[in-house]
N, C-alpha and C positions, 0 to 999 in steps of 0.2 A: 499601571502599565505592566506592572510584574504579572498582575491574573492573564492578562491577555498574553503577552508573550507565552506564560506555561501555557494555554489553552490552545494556543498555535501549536505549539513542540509537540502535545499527542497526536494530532493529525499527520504531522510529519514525520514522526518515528514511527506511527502506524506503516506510511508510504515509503517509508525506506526499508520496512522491516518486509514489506510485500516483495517489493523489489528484491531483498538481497533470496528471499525463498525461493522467488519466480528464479533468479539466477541457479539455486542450488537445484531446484529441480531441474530445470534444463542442464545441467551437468550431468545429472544423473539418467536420463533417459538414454543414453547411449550402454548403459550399463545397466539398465534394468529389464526385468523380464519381461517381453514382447507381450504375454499377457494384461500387464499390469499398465503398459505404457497408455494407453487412453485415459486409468486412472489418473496417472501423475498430470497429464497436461489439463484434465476437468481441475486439478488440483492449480494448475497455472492460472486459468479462466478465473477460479475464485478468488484466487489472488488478485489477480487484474481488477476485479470487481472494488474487492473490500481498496485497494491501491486508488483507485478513480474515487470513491464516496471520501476517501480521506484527503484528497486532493482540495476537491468539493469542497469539504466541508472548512480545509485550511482558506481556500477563497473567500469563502465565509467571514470569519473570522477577520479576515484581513480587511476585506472591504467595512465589517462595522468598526472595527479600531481604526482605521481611517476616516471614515465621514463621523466618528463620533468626536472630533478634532474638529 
């Protein structure tokens, strides 16, 4: 039970760790240079991205530690 629990928690601090940057950038675009700002939110996009496969993949996870019961 211990391996599965730790094998869930990296998906989820992957998805929290997306989240709190997606927050940090969004704070900062009001304060960054007009040039740059399409970079930072391509930079939100990838976020979102890697944040969705980590979701995924906690679903995963959860669904075989459950029917493996």
């Amino acid at each position: 039970m211990q391996i599965e629990a730790r094998a869930l928690a990296i998906p989820t601090r992957l998805l929290e760790a997306c989240h709190a940057n997606i927050l940090r950038i969004n704070d900062f675009l009001p304060h960054c240079n007009p040039n740059i700002t399409s970079d930072a939110k391509v930079g939100m996009h990838q976020l979102a991205g890697a944040a969705r496969a980590a979701y995924q993949a906690s679903l995963s996870y959860r669904r075989d530690y459950f029917h493996s019961y």
